[in-house]
C-alpha atoms as a printed R data frame, in Angstrom:
   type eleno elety resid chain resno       x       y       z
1  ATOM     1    CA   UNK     A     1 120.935 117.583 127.821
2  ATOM     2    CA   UNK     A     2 118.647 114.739 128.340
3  ATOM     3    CA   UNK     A     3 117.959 112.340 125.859
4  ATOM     4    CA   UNK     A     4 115.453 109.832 124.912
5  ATOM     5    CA   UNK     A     5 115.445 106.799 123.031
6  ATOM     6    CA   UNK     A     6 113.426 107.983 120.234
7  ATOM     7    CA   UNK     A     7 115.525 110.728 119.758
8  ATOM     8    CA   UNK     A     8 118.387 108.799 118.961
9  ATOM     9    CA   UNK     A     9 116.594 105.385 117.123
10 ATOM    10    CA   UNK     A    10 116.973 105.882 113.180
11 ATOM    11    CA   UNK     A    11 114.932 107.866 111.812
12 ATOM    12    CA   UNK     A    12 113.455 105.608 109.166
13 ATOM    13    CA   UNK     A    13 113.555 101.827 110.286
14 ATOM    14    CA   UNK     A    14 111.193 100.442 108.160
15 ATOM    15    CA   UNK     A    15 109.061  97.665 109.665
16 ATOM    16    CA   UNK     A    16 108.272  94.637 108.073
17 ATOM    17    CA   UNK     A    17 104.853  92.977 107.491
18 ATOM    18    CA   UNK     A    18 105.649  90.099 109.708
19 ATOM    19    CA   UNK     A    19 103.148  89.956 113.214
20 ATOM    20    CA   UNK     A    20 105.605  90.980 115.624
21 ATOM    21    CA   UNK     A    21 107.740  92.346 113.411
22 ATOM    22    CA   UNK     A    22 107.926  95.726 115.454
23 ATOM    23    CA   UNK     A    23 108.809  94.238 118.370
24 ATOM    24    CA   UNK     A    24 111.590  92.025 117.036
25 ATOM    25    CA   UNK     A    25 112.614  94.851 114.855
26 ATOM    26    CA   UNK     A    26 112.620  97.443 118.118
27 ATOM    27    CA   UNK     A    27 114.566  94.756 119.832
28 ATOM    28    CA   UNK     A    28 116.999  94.104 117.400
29 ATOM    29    CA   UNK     A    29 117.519  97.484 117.054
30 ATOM    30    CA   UNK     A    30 118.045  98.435 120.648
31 ATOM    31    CA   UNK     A    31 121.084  95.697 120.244
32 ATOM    32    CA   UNK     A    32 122.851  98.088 117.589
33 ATOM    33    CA   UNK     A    33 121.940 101.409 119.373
34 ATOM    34    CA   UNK     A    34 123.512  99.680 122.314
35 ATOM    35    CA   UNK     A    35 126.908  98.659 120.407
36 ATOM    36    CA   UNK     A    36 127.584 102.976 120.173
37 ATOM    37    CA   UNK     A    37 125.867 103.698 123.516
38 ATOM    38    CA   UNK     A    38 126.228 100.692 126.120
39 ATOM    39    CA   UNK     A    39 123.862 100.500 129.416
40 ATOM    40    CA   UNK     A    40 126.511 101.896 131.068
41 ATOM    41    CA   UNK     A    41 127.645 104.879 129.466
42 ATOM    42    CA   UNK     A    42 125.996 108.406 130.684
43 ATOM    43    CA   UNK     A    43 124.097 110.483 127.955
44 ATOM    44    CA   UNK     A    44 125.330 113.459 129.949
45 ATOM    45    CA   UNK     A    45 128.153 113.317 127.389
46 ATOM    46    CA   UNK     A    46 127.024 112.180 124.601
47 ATOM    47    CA   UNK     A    47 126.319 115.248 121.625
48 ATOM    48    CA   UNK     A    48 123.653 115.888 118.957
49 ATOM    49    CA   UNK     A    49 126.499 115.353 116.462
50 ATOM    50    CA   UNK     A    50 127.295 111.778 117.892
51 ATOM    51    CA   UNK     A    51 123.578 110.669 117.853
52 ATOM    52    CA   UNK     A    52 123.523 111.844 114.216
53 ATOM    53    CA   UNK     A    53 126.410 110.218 112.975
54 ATOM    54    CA   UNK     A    54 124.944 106.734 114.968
55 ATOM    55    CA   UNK     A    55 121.719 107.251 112.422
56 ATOM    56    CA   UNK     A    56 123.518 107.671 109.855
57 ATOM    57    CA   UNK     A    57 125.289 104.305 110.380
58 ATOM    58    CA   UNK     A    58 122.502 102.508 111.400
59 ATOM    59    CA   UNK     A    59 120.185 103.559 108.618
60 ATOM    60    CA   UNK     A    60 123.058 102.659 105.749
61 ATOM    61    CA   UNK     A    61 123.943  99.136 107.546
62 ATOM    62    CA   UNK     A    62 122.812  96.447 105.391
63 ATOM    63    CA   UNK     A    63 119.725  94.269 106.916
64 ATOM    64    CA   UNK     A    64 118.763  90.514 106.451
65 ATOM    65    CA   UNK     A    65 114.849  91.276 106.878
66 ATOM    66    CA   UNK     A    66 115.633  93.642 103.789
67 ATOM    67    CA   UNK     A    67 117.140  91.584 101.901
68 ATOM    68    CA   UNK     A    68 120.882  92.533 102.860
69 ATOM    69    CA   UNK     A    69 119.509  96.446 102.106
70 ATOM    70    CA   UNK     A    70 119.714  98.594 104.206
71 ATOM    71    CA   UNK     A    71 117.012 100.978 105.532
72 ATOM    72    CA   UNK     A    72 117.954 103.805 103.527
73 ATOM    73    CA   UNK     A    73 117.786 101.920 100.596
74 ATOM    74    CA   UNK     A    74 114.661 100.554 101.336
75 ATOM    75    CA   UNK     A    75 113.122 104.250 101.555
76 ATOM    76    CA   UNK     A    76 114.426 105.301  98.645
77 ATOM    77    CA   UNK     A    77 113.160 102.865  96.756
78 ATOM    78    CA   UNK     A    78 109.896 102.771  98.096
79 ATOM    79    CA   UNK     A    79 109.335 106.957  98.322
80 ATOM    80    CA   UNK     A    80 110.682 107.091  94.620
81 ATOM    81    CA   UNK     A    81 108.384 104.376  93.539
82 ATOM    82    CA   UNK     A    82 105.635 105.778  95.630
83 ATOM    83    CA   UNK     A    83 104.910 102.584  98.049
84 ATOM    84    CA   UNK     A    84 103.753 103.035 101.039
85 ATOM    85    CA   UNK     A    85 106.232 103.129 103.800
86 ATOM    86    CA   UNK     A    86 105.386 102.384 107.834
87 ATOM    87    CA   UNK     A    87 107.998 103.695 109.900
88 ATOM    88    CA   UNK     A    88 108.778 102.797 113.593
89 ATOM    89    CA   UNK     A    89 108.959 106.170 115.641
């Protein structure tokens, strides 16, 4: 199976308003991805399953640039209060 990055980046990082937010958001986010899946480590054996629970964690770990929220709860607020939401993707 061959994998891509976007496939297994959280589905909903929100991005903040900041110029050059994206990037230091994409960067800091490559840093976590990287704590479950180092440089080193083949994606020959790593499943759909694993790459799902890694989202999962990611997108409930509490952030600084939201506040100590986390992504998820970010989203939910903003879909339930109808805000507009960018995503990175």
């Amino acid at each position: 199976m061959n994998w891509t990055w976007s496939a297994i980046l959280p589905s909903h990082t929100i991005v903040g308003s900041v110029p050059g937010g994206r990037c230091r958001a994409n960067e800091n986010l490559n840093g976590l991805v990287r704590q479950y899946f180092p440089k080193e480590m083949s994606f020959d054996w790593i499943t759909e399953q694993r790459v799902n629970e890694v989202v999962i964690i990611l997108n409930q770990r509490p952030r600084k640039r939201f506040g100590y929220r986390s992504p998820d709860e970010v989203f939910q607020n903003a879909t339930l209060n109808n805000q507009g939401v960018a995503f990175i993707t």
